[in-house]
N, C-alpha and C positions, 0 to 999 in steps of 0.2 A: 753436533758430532758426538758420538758415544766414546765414551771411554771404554778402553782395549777389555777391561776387567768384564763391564756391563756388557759387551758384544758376545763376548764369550758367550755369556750367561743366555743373553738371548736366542746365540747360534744352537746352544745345547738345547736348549728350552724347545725353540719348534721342531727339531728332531725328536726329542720324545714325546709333543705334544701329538706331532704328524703322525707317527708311530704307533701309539698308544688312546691318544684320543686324552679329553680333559681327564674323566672322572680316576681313569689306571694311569694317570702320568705322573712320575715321582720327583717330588723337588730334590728329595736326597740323592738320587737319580742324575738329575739335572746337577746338581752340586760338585757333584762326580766326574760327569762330563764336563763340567768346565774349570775344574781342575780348582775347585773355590767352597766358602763355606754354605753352609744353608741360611745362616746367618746374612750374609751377605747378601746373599740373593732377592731375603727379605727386608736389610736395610736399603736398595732401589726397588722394589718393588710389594708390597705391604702386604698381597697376598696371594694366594696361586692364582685368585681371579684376574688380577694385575696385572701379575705375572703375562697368563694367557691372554690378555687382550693385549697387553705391548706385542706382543708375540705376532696377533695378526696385524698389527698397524706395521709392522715393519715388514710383512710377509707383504703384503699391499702396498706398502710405498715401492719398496725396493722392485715391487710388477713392473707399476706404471713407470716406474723411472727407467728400467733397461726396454720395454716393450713401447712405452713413448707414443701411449694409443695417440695422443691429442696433435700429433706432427705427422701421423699415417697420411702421406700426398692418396688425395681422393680424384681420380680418372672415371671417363665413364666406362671401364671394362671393370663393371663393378662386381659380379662374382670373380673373376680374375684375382682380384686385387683381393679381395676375400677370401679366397683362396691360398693364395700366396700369405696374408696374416694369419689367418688358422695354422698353416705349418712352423709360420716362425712361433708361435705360441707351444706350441706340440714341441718343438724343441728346446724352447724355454724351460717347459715344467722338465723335462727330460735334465738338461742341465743343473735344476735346480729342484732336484725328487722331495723335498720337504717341503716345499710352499704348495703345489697342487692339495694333496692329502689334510695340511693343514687349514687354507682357507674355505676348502668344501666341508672340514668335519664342521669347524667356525658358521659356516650358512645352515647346513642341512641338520644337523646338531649340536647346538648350541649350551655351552653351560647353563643351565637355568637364570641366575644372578646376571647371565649376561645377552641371555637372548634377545631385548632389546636392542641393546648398544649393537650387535651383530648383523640385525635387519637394517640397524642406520646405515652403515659401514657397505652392507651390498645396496642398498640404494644407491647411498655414493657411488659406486662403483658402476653400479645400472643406468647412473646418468650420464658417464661418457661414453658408452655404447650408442645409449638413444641418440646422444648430442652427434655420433658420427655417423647412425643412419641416416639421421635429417640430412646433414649435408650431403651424404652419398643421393641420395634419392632426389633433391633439389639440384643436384650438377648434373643428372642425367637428362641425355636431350629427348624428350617427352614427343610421342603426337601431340598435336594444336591441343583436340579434344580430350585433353586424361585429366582427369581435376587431382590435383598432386594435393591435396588434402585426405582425400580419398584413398591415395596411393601412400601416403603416410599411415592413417588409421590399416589397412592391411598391412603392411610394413611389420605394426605395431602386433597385431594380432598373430603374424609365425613366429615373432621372438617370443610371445608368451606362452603361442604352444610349446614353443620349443624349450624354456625354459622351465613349462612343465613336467613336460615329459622326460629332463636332465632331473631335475630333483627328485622327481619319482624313483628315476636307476638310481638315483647316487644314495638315495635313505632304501634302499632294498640294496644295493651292494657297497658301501660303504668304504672298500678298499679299491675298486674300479681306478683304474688310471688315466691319466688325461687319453691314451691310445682306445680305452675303451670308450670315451666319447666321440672317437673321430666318424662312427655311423649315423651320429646323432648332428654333428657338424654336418655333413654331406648332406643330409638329408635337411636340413636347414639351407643350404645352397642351391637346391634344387628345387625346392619350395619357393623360393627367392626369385628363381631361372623363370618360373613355368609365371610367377605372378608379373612378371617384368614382360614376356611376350606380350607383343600386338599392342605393346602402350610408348617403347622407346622405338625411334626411327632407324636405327643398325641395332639389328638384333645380332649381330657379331661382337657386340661389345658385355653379349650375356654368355660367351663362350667360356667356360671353363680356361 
């Protein structure tokens, strides 16, 4: 549990970090905003690097803890169901305008000192997506003949188009909003619709 002082600091912190980005974000700034010393901010946190990585570890917990990917009930009206996550997502960052901006600048731009530490952090993060494709894809009810190995390796190969072609936009426009990914969503869902035909036995359950 943080204390009242340290939340502060951290609340101000990813608002200018989101804002402004590592290298133009000012702790004096931050100091200001949380109504506290500079001093202080560096007696919890040792140095802006710190600083900025507490910053996304909290921006990433506090995700997963309100969005609760790992309890998402999996049916087989599985772009449906995809569907309907993508918006509660889209409304999330909408409710919460300083964690989108900061955990994209954190992947796509990374403080130098910490761009390691930044790629662990989305891997983590990359592994509860895959962990929830697998299931979705293994609870769908298959033709006899689809070898769901198969069907997992493509699975595999439109999340990575797809995540190429998301980091590509996001390090070419940089302030894009989660609203400016919802073409890139969609068109990951429909990639998904068209590979799912002729392999699940109700193709009513690939209905939007």
């Amino acid at each position: 549990m943080l204390e009242s002082k340290e939340k502060s600091i951290l609340e101000a912190a990813m608002h200018e970090f989101a804002e402004k980005g590592f290298e133009q974000a000012s702790t004096n700034h931050i100091a200001k905003m949380a109504h506290t010393s500079k001093g202080l901010i560096f007696h919890y946190y040792e140095s802006k690097e710190k600083l900025y990585e507490a910053c996304i570890h909290y921006a990433i917990d506090f995700t997963l803890k309100e969005l609760n990917y790992k309890n998402w009930p999996i049916t087989n009206r599985v772009i449906k169901d995809l569907k309907i996550y993508s918006e509660k997502e889209l409304q999330f960052m909408k409710d919460h305008p300083d964690i989108y901006p900061l955990v994209v600048g954190a992947m796509t731009n990374p403080p130098e000192k910490l761009a390691g530490r930044m790629t662990e952090l989305y891997a983590d993060m990359k592994s509860i997506g895959t962990e929830y494709f697998s299931k979705m894809v293994d609870n769908l009810d298959l033709k006899e003949d689809v070898d769901i190995n198969t069907l997992h390796a493509v699975i595999q190969s439109h999340i990575s188009y797809y995540e190429a072609r998301a980091f590509s936009y996001l390090k070419q426009y940089p302030e894009a909003s989660m609203e400016n990914m919802r073409p890139f969503i969609d068109q990951f869902l429909a990639m998904l619709s068209m590979s799912f035909r002729g392999l699940v036995k109700n193709e009513d359950d690939l209905l939007y």
